[in-house]
C-alpha positions as CSV (number, residue, x, y, z in Angstrom):
1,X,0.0,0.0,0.0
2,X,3.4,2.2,-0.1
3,X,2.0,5.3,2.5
4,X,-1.7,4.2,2.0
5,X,-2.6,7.0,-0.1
6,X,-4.3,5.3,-2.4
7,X,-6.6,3.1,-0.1
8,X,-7.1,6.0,2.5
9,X,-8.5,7.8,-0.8
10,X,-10.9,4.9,-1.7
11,X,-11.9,5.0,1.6
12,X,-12.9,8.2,1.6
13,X,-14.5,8.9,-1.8
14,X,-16.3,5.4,-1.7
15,X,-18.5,5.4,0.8
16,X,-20.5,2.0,-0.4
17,X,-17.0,0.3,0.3
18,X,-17.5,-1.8,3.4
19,X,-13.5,-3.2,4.1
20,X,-10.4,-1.4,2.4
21,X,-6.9,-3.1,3.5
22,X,-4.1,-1.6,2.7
23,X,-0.8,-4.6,3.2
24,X,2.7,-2.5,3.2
25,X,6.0,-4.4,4.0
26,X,8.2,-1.7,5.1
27,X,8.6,0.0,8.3
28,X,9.2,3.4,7.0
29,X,5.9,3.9,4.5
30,X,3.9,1.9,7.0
31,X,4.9,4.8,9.5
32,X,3.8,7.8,7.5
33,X,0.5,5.9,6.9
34,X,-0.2,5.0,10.4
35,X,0.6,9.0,11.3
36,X,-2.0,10.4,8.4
37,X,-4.4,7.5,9.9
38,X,-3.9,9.0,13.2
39,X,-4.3,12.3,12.0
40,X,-7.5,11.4,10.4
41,X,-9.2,10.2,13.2
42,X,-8.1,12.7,15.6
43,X,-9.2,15.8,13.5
44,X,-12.7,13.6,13.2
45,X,-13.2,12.4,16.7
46,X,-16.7,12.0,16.2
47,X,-17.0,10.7,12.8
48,X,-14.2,7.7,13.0
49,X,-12.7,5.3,15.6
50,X,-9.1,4.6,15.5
51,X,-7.3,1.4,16.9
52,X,-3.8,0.4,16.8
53,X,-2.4,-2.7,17.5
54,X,1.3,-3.1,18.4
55,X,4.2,-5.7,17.3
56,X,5.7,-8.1,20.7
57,X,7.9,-5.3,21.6
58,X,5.8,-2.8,21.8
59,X,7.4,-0.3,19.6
60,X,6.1,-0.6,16.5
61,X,2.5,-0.9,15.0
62,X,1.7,-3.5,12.7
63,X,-1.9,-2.7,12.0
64,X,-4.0,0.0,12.5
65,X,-7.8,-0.1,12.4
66,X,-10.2,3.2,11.5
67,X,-13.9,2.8,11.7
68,X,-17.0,4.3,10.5
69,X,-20.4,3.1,11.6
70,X,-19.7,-0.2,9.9
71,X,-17.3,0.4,7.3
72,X,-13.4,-0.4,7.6
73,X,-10.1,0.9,7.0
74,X,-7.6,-1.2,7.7
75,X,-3.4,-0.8,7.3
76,X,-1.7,-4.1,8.2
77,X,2.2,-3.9,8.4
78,X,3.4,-7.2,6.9
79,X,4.4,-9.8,4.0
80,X,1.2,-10.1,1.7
81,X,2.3,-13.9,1.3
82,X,2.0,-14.2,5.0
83,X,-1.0,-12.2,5.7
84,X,-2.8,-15.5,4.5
85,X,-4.8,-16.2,1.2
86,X,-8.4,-15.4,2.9
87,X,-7.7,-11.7,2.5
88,X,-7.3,-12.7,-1.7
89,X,-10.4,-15.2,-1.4
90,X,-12.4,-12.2,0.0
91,X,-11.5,-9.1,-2.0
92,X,-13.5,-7.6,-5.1
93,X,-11.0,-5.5,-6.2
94,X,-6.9,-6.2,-5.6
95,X,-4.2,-3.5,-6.7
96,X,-1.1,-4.6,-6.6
97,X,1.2,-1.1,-7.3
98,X,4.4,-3.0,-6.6
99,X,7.2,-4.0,-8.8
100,X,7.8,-7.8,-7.9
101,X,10.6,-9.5,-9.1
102,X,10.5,-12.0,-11.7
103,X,11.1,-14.4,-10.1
104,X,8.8,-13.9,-7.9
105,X,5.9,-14.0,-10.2
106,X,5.1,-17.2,-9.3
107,X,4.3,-16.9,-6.0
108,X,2.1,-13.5,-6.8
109,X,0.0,-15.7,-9.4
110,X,-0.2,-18.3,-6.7
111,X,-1.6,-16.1,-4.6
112,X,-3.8,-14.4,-7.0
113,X,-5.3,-18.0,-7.9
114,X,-7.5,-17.2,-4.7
115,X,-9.1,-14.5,-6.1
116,X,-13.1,-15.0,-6.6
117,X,-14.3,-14.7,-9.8
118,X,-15.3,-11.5,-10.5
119,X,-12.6,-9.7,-8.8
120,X,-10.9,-7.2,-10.5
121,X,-6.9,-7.1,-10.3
122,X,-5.4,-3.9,-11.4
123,X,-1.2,-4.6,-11.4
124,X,1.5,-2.1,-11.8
125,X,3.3,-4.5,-14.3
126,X,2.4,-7.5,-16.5
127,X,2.2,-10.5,-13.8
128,X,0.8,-12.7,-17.1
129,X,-2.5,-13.4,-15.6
130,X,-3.7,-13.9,-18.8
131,X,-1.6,-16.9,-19.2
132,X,-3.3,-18.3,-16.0
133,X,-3.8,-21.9,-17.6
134,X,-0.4,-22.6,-18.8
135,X,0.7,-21.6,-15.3
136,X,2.2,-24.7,-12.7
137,X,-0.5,-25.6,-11.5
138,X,-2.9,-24.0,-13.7
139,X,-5.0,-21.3,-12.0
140,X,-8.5,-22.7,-10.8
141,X,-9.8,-19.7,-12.7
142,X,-8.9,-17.9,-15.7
143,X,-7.7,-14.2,-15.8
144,X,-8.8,-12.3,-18.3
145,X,-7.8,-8.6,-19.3
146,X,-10.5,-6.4,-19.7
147,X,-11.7,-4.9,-22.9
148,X,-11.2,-1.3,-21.9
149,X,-7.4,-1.9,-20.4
150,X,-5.9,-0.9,-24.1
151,X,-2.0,-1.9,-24.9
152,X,-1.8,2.3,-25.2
153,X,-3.6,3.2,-21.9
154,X,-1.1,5.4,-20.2
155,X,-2.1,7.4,-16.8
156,X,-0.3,10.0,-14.8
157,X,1.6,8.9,-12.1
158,X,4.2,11.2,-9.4
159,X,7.4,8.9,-11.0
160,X,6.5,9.0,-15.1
161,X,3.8,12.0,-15.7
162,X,4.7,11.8,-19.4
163,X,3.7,9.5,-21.3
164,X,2.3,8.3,-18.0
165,X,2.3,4.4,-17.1
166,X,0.7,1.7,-18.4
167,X,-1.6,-0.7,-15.6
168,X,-3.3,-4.1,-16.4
169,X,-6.8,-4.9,-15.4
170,X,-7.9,-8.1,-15.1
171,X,-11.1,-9.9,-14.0
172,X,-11.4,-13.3,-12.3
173,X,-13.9,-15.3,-14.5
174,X,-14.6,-19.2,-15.4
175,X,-12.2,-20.4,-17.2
176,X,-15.3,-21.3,-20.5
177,X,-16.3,-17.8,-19.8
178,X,-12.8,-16.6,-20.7
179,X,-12.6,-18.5,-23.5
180,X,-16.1,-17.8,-24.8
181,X,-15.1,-14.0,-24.8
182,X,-12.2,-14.5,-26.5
183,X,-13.5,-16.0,-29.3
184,X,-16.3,-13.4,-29.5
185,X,-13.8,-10.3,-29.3
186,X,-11.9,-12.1,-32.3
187,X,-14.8,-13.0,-34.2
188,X,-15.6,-9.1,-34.6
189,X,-18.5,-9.7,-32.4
190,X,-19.2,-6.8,-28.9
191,X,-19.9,-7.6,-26.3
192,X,-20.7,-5.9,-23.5
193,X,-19.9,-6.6,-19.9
């Protein structure tokens, strides 16, 4: 979740979201998002509850918990592969705005292979979702890239704001539904979704 900008954001301008969790790994963005977290909840006593949960020594947090009426905001210091597949199982949206390694792409599709269908997946850089049934093992479900996500699709970030960068969406589906919208986009065939 890098400083947690992004999932404070959906958060805030989402209000039909019920859960946001925001994952980061390292001590030092995890820290300027648990302070803005803080922050939050302090300047809005009354609109939001805010509970922090230390690491064994005490020093540190490792997750952080705001609330509002029944809706979630939660930023968990950790591994993402530790942090358990349940998280993936449960999610209907995952960005992942990390640049993995490739050699670790593997154990990011393995993990993504939890994802129910009809989650969306929006990835910093080509994981090869789309690829999910040549994969070893092959995914339970196919990924598919949605219509919309162009090859020329650039957007705006802080690091590249010309020509922008390129993100892939994808969409958890049955693996015959995948296929069946394949051969329909490359028939010449619409449709819509």
């Amino acid at each position: 979740m890098g400083t947690g900008k992004f999932a404070m954001q959906a958060f805030l301008e989402v209000p039909h979201l019920v859960q946001v969790i925001g994952v980061e790994l390292t001590h030092a963005r995890f820290g300027i998002a648990a302070k803005a977290l803080k922050r939050l909840a302090a300047k809005n006593p009354a609109r939001f509850d805010c509970h922090e949960t230390k690491d064994a020594e005490g020093r540190h947090a490792k997750w952080l918990r705001l609330v509002e009426c029944d809706r979630v905001l939660d930023f968990r210091r950790g591994d993402i592969f530790q942090l358990g597949a349940e998280l993936i199982a449960r999610a209907d949206a995952i960005i992942m705005a990390v640049a993995f390694p490739k050699d670790m792409f593997g154990r990011v599709q393995k993990l993504l292979g939890h994802a129910k269908q009809g989650c969306r997946i929006l990835t910093y850089e080509d994981l090869k979702l789309g690829e999910s049934h040549t994969w070893n093992p092959p995914a339970p479900r196919a990924f598919h890239q949605l219509p919309c996500n162009g090859a020329a699709d650039r957007y705006r970030v802080s690091w590249l704001p010309k020509p922008g960068h390129h993100f892939y969406l994808h969409e958890v589906g049955a693996l015959q539904t995948s296929l069946w919208k394949r051969r329909s986009l490359s028939s010449g065939s619409l449709a819509a979704h």
